[in-house]
C-alpha positions as a printed NumPy array, in Angstrom:
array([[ -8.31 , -26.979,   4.733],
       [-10.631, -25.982,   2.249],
       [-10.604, -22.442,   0.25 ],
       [-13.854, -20.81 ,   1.796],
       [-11.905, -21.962,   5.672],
       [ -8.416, -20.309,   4.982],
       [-10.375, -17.479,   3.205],
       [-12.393, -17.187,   6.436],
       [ -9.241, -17.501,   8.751],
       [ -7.373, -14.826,   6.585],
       [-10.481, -12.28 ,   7.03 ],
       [-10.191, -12.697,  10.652],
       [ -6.816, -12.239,  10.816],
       [ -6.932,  -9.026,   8.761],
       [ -9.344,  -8.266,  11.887],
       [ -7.956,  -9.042,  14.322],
       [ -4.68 ,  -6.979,  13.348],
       [ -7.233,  -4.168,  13.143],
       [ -6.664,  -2.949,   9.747],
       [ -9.525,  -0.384,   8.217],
       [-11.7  ,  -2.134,   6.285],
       [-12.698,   0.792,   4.556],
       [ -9.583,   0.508,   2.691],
       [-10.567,  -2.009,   0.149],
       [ -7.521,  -1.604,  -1.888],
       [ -5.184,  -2.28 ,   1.437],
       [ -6.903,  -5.23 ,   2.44 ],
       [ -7.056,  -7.045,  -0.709],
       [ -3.514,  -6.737,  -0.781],
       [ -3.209,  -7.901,   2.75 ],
       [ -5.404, -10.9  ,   2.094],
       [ -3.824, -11.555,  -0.664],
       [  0.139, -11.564,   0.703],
       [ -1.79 , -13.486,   3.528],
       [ -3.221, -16.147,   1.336],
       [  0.42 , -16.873,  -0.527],
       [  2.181, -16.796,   3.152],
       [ -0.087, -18.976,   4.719],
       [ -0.34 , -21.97 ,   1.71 ],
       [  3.822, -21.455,   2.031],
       [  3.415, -22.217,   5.576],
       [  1.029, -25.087,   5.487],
       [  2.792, -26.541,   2.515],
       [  6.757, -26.164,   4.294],
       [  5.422, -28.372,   7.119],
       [  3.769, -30.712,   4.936],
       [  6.636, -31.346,   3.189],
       [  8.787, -31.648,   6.31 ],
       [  6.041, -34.398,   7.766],
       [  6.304, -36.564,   4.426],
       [  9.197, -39.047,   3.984],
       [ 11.592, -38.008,   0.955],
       [ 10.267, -40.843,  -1.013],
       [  6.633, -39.771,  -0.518],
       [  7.524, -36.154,  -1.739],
       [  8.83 , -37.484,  -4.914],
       [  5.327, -39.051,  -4.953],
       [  3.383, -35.612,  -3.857],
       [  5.657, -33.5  ,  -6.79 ],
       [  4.105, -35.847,  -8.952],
       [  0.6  , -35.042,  -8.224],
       [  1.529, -31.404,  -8.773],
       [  2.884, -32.07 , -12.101],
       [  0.207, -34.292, -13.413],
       [ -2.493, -31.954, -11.852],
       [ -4.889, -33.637,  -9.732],
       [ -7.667, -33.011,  -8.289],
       [ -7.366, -31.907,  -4.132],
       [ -9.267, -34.73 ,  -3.207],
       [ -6.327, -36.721,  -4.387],
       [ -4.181, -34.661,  -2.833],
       [ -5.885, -34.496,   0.346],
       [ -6.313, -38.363,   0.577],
       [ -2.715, -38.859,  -0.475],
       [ -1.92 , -37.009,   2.703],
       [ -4.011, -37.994,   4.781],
       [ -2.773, -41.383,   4.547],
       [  0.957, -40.279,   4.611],
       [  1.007, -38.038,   7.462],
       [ -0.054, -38.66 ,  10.986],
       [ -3.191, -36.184,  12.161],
       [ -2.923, -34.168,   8.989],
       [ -5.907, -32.174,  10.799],
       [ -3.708, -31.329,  13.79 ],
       [ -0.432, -30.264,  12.081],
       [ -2.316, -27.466,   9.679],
       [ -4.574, -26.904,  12.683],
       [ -0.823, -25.743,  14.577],
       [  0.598, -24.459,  11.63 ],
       [ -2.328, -21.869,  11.458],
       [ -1.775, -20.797,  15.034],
       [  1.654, -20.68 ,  14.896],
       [  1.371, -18.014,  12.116],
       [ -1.617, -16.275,  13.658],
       [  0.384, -15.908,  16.825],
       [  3.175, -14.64 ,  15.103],
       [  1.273, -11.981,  12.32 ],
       [ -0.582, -10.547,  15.279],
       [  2.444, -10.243,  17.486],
       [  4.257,  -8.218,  15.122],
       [  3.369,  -4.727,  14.575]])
């Protein structure tokens, strides 16, 4: 998922949970909380999709700084319908922010 799609996902969940926009200050904290919970989701289940030799592999791009595009294609071609698992991943949390009050 690209930046401008989970920054478009977060804005409608700060929506949807009907906070007042008016509140600048408020929601740029929201979004922002929202934007470090929701790269700790996607990245948990990442890691628990990739083999443990393949996560010494993905540390390694971390460390040495690649590009996303590497990153991307390095999992793409190590998990299974990479698509699909951050697709449920984002539901999964939107179901559970907006459920909670």
């Amino acid at each position: 998922m690209n930046t401008k799609n989970l920054d478009n996902y977060i804005d409608q969940l700060v929506v949807d949970k009907g906070f007042d926009l008016g509140n600048v200050d408020l929601v740029k904290r929201v979004k922002d909380e929202l934007y470090d919970l929701v790269e700790d989701a996607i990245n948990s289940e990442i890691v628990n999709k990739l083999s443990q030799d393949k996560i010494s592999e993905f540390e390694k791009l971390f460390n040495n700084n690649v590009s996303d595009e590497v990153v991307v294609s390095f999992l793409k071609s190590n998990i299974e319908n990479l698509d699909q698992v951050i697709e449920s991943v984002l539901l999964n949390f939107r179901n559970i922010y907006l459920d909670n009050n």
